[in-house]
N, CA, C and O atoms as a GROMACS GRO file, in nm:
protein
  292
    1UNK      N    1   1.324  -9.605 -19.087
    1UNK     CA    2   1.383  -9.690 -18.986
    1UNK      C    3   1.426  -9.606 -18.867
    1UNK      O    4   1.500  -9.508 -18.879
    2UNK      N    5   1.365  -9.655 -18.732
    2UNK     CA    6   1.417  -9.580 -18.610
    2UNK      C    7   1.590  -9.594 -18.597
    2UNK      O    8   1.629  -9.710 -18.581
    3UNK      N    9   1.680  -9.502 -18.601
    3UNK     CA   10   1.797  -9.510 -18.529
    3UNK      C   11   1.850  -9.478 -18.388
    3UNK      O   12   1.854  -9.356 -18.370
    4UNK      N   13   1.884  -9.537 -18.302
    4UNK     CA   14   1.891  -9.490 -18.207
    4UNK      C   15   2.057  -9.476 -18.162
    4UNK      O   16   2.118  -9.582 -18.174
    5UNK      N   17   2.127  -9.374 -18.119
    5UNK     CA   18   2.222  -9.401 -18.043
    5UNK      C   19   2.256  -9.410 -17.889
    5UNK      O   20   2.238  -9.327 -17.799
    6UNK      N   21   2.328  -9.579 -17.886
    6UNK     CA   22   2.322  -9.606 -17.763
    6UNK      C   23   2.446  -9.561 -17.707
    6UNK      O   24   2.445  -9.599 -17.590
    7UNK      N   25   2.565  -9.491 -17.736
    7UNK     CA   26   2.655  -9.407 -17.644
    7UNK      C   27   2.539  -9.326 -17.564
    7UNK      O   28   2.555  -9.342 -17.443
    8UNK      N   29   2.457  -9.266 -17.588
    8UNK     CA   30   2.359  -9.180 -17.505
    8UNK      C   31   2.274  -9.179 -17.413
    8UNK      O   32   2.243  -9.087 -17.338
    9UNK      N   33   2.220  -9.324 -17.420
    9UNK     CA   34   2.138  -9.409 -17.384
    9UNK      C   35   2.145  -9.421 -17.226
    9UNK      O   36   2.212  -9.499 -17.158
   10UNK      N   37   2.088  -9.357 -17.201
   10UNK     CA   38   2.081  -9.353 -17.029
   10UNK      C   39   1.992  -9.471 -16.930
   10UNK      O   40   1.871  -9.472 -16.952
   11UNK      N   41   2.048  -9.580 -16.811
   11UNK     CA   42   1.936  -9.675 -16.786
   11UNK      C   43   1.950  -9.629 -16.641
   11UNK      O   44   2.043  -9.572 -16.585
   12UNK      N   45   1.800  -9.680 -16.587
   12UNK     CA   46   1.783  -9.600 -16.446
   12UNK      C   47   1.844  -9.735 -16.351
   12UNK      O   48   1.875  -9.824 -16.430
   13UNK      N   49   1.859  -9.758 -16.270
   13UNK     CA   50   1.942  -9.881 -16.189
   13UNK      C   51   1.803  -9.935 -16.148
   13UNK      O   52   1.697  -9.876 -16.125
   14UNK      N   53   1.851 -10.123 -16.144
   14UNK     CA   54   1.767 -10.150 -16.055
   14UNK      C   55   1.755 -10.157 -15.920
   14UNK      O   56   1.687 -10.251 -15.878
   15UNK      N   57   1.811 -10.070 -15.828
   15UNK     CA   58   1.844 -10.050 -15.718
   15UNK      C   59   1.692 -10.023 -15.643
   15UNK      O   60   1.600  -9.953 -15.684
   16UNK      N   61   1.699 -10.098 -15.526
   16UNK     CA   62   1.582 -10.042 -15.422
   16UNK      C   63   1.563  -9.929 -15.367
   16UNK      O   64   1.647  -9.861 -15.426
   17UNK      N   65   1.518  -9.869 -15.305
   17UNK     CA   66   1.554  -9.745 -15.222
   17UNK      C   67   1.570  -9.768 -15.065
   17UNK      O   68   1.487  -9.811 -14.985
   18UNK      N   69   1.731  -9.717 -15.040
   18UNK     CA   70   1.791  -9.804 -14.953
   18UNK      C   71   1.724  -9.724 -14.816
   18UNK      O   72   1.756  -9.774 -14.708
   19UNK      N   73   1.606  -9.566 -14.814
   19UNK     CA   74   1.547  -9.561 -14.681
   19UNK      C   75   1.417  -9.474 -14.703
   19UNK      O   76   1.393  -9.383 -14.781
   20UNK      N   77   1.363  -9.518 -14.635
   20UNK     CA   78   1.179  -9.497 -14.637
   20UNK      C   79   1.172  -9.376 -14.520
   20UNK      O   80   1.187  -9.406 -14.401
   21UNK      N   81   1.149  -9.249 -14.558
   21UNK     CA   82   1.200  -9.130 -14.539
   21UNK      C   83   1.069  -9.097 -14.475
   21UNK      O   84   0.966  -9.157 -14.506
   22UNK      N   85   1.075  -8.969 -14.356
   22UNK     CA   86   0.955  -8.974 -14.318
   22UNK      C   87   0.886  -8.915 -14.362
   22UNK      O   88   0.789  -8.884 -14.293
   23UNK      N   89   0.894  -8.850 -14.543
   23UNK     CA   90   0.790  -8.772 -14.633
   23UNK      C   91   0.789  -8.930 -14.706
   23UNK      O   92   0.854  -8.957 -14.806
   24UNK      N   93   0.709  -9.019 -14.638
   24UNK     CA   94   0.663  -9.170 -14.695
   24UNK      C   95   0.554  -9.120 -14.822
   24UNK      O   96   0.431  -9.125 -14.824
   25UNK      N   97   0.639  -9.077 -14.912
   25UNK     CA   98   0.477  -9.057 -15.002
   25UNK      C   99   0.423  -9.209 -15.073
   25UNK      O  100   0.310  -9.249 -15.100
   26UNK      N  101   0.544  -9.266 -15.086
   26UNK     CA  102   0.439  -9.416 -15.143
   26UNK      C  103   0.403  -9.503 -15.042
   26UNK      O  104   0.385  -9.622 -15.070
   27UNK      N  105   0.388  -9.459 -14.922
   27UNK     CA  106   0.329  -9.565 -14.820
   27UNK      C  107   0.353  -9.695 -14.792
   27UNK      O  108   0.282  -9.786 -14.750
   28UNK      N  109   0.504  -9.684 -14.834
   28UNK     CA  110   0.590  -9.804 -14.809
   28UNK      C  111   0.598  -9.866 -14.643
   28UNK      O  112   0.623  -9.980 -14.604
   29UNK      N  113   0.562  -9.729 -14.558
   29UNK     CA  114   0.604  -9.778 -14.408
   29UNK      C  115   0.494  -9.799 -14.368
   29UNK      O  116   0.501  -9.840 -14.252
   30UNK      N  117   0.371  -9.791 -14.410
   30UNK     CA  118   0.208  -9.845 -14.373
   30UNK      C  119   0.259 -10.018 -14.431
   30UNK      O  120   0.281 -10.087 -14.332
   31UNK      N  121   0.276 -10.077 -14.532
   31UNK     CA  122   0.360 -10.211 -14.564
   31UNK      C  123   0.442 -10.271 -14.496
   31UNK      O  124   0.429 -10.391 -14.471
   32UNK      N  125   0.549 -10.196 -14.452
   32UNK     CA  126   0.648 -10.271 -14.372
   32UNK      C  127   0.626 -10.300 -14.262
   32UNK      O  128   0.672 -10.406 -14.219
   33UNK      N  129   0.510 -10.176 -14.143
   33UNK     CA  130   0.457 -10.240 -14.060
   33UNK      C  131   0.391 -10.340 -14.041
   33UNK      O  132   0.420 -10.430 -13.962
   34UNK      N  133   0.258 -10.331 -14.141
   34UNK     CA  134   0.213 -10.452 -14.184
   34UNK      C  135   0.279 -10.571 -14.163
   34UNK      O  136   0.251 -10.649 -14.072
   35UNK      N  137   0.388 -10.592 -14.266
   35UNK     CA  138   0.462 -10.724 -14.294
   35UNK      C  139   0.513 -10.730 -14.141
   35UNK      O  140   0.498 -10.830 -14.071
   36UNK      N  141   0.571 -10.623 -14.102
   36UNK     CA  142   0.673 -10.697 -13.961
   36UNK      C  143   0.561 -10.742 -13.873
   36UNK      O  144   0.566 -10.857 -13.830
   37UNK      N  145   0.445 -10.651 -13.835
   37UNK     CA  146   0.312 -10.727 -13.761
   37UNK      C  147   0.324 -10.908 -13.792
   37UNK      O  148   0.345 -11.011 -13.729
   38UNK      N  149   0.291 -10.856 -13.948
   38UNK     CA  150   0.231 -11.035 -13.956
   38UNK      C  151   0.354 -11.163 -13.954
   38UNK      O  152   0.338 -11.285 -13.946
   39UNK      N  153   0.455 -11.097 -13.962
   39UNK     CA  154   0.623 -11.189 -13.921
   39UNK      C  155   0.636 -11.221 -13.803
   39UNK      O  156   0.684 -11.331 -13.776
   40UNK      N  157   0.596 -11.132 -13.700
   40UNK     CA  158   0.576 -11.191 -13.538
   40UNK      C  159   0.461 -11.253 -13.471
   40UNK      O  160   0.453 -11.296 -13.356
   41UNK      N  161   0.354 -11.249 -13.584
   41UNK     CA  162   0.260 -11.359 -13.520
   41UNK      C  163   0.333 -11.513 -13.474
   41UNK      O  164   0.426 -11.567 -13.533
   42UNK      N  165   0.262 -11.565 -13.350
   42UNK     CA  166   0.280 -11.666 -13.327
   42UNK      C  167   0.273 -11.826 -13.382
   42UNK      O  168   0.315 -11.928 -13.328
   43UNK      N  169   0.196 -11.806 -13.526
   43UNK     CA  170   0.137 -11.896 -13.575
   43UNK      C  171   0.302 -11.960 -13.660
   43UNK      O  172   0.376 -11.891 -13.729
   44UNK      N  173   0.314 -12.056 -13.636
   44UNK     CA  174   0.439 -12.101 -13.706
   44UNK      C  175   0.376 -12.304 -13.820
   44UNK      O  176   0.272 -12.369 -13.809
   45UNK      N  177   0.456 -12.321 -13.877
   45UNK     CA  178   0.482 -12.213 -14.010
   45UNK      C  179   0.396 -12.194 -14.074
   45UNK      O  180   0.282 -12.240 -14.066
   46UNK      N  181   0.456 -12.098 -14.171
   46UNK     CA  182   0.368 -12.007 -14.258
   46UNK      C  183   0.442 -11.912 -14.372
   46UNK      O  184   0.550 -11.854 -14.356
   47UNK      N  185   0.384 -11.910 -14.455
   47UNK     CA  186   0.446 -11.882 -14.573
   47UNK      C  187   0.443 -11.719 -14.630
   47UNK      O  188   0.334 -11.694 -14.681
   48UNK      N  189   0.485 -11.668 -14.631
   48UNK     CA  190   0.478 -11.539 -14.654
   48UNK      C  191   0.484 -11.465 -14.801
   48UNK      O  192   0.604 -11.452 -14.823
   49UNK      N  193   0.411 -11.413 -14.907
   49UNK     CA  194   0.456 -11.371 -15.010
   49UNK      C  195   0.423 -11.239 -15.030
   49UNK      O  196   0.314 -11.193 -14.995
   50UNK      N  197   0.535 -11.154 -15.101
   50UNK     CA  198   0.474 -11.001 -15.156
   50UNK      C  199   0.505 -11.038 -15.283
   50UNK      O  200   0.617 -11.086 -15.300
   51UNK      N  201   0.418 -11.023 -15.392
   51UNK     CA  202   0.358 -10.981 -15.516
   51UNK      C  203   0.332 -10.861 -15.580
   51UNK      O  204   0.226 -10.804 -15.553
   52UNK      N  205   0.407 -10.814 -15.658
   52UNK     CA  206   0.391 -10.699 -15.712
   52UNK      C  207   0.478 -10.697 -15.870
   52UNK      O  208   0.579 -10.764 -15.893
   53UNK      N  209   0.408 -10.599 -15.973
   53UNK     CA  210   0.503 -10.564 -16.118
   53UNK      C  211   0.636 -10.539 -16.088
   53UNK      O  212   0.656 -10.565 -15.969
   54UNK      N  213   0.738 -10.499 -16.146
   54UNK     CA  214   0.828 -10.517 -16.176
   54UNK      C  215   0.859 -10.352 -16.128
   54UNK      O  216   0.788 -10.271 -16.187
   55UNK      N  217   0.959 -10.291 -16.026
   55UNK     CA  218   0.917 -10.182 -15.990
   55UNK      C  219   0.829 -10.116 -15.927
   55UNK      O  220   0.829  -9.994 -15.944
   56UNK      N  221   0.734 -10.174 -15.841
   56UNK     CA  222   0.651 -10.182 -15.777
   56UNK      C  223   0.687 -10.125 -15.635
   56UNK      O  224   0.620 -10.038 -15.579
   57UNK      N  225   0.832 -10.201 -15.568
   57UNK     CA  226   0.869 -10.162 -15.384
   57UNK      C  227   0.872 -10.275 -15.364
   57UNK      O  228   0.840 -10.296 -15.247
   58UNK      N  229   0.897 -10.373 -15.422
   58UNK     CA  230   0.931 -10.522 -15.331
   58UNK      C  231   1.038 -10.530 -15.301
   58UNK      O  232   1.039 -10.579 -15.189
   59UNK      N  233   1.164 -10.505 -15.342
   59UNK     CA  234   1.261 -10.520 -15.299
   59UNK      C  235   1.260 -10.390 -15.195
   59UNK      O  236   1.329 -10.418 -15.097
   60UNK      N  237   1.213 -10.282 -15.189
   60UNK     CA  238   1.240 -10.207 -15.089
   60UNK      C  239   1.183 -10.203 -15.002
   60UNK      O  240   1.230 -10.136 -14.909
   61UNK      N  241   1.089 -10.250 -14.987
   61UNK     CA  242   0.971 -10.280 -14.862
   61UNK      C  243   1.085 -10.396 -14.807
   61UNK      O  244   1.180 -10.379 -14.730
   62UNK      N  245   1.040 -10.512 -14.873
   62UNK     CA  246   1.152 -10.612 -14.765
   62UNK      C  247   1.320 -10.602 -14.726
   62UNK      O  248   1.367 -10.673 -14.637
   63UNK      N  249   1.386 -10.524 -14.789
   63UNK     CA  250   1.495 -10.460 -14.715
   63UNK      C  251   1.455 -10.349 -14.605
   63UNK      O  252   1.527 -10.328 -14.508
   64UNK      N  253   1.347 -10.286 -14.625
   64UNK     CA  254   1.311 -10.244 -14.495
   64UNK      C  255   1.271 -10.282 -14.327
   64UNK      O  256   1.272 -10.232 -14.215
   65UNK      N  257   1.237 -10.412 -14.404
   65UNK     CA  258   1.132 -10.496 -14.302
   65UNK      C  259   1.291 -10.536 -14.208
   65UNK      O  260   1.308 -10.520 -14.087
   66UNK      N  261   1.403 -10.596 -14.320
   66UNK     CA  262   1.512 -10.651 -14.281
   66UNK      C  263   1.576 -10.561 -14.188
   66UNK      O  264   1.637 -10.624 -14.102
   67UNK      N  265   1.581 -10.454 -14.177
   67UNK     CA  266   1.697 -10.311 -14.111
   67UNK      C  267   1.566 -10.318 -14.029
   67UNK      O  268   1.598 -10.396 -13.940
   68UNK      N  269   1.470 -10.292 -14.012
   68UNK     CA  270   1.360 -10.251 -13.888
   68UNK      C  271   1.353 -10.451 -13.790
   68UNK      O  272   1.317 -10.453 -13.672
   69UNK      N  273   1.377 -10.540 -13.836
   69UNK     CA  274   1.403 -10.645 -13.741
   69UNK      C  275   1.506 -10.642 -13.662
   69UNK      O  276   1.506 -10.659 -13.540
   70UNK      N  277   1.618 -10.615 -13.751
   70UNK     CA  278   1.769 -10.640 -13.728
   70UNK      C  279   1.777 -10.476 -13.600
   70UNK      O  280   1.874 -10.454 -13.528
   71UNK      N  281   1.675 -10.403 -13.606
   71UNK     CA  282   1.690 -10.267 -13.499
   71UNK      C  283   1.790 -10.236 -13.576
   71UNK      O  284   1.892 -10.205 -13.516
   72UNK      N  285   1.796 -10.234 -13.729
   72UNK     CA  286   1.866 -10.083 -13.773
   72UNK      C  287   1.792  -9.969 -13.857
   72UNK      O  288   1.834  -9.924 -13.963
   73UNK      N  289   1.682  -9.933 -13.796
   73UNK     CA  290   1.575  -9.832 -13.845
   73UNK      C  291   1.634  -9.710 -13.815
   73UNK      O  292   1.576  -9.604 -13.841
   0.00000   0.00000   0.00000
């Protein structure tokens, strides 16, 4: 039988990464441009989705997108 002890048990957060640094190694800011491009098209409305696994950069891509609209890049 596996035992495990969970006093030890270390969990990584689900936290985004709150800045897309300019050693971009996962090419998060090739995305966010993207997305902000296709957010200021003129075409209204329109539905927008990012899709990705679980850990993937969705939440950090679109908090990015959010601080680069809002001009806090």
């Amino acid at each position: 039988m596996l035992r495990r002890d969970y006093r030890t048990a270390r969990l990584n957060p689900d936290k985004p990464i709150e800045l897309i640094s300019e050693d971009d190694k996962l090419s998060f800011g090739k995305i966010v441009e993207s997305v902000i491009d296709l957010l200021k098209l003129p075409e209204r409305p329109f539905t927008f989705g990012l899709f990705g696994k679980w850990g993937t950069g969705k939440s950090t891509i679109l908090g990015e997108v959010e601080k680069r609209l809002d001009g806090n890049d």
